[in-house]
GUVO-408101 format. One record per residue (C-alpha): residue number from 1; residue in three letters; x negated, y, z. Coordinates in steps of 0.25 Angstrom, whole numbers. Example, Ala and Ser with C-alpha at 12.3 -4.5 7.8 and 13.67 -1.06 7.14 Angstrom:
GUVO-408101
num,residu,east,north,up
1,Ala,-49,-18,31
2,Ser,-55,-4,29
This chain:
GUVO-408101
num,residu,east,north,up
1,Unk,-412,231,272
2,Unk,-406,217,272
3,Unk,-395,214,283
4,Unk,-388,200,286
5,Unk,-374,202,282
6,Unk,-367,187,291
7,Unk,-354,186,294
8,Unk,-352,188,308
9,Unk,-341,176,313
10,Unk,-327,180,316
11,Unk,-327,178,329
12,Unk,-342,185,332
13,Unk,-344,192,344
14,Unk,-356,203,347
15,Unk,-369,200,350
16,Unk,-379,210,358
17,Unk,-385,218,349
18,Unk,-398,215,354
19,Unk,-405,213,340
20,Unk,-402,220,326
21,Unk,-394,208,323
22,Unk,-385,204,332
23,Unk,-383,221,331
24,Unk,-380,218,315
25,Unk,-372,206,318
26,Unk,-363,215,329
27,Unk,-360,225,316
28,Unk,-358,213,307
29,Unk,-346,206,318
30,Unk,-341,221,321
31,Unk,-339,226,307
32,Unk,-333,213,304
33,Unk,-323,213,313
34,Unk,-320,227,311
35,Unk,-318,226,295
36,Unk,-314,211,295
37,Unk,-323,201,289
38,Unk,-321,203,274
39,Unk,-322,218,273
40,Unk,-335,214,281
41,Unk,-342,204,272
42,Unk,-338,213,259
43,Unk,-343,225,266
44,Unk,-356,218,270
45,Unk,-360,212,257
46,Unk,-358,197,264
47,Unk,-349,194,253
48,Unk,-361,195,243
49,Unk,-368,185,250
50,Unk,-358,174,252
51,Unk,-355,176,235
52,Unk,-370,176,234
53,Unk,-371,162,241
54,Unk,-359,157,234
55,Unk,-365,159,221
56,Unk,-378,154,226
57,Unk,-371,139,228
58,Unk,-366,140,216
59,Unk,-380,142,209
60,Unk,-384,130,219
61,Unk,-374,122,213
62,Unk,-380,123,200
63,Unk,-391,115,205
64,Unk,-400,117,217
65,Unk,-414,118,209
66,Unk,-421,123,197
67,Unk,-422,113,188
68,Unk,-433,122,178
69,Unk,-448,121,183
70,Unk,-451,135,174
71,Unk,-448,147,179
72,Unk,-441,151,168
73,Unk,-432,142,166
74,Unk,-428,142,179
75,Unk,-425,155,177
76,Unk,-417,151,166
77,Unk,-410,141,175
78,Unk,-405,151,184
79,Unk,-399,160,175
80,Unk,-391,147,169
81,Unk,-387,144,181
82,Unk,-382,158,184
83,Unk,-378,158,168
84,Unk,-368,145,175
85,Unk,-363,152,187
86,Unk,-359,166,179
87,Unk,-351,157,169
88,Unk,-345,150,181
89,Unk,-343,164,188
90,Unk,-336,170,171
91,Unk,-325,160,173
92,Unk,-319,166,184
93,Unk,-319,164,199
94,Unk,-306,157,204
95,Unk,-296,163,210
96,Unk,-290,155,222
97,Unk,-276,155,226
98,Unk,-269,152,240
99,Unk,-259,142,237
100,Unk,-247,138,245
């Protein structure tokens, strides 16, 4: 029951519905010019995926491989790794301003 949730581009046009996917692709354009982008993607569940893949670079940048042979420790290395980004996230998220 999975479905692609991607953001049609702003200026899209309609294709023929001639396959289930340029038909889903049609309601994805229409629906988003009819409640605006943003409404869209939180509607959608697209903004889950974009935090997921954010927060998937983050792990990356952690280091790109398993360092642990055992598969316990790396088990053990993932959760310090997740042990590190949940500190990071406990300080708080910035807050960005507009200046000028």
């Amino acid at each position: 029951n999975a479905h692609a949730v991607i953001p049609p581009r702003k200026n899209a046009k309609m294709w023929k519905p001639d396959t289930a996917g340029a038909k889903a692709r049609n309601e994805a354009v229409r629906s988003s010019k009819y409640l605006g982008r943003a409404l869209w993607r939180n509607l959608t569940g697209y903004h889950r995926r974009s935090r997921v893949e954010t927060k998937m670079h983050c792990v990356k940048l952690l280091g790109q491989r398993l360092l642990a042979r055992d598969f316990d420790r790396q088990v053990a290395e993932i959760q310090i790794r997740a042990a590190i980004l949940n500190g990071f996230t406990a300080l708080g998220i910035p807050r960005t301003v507009a200046v000028g």
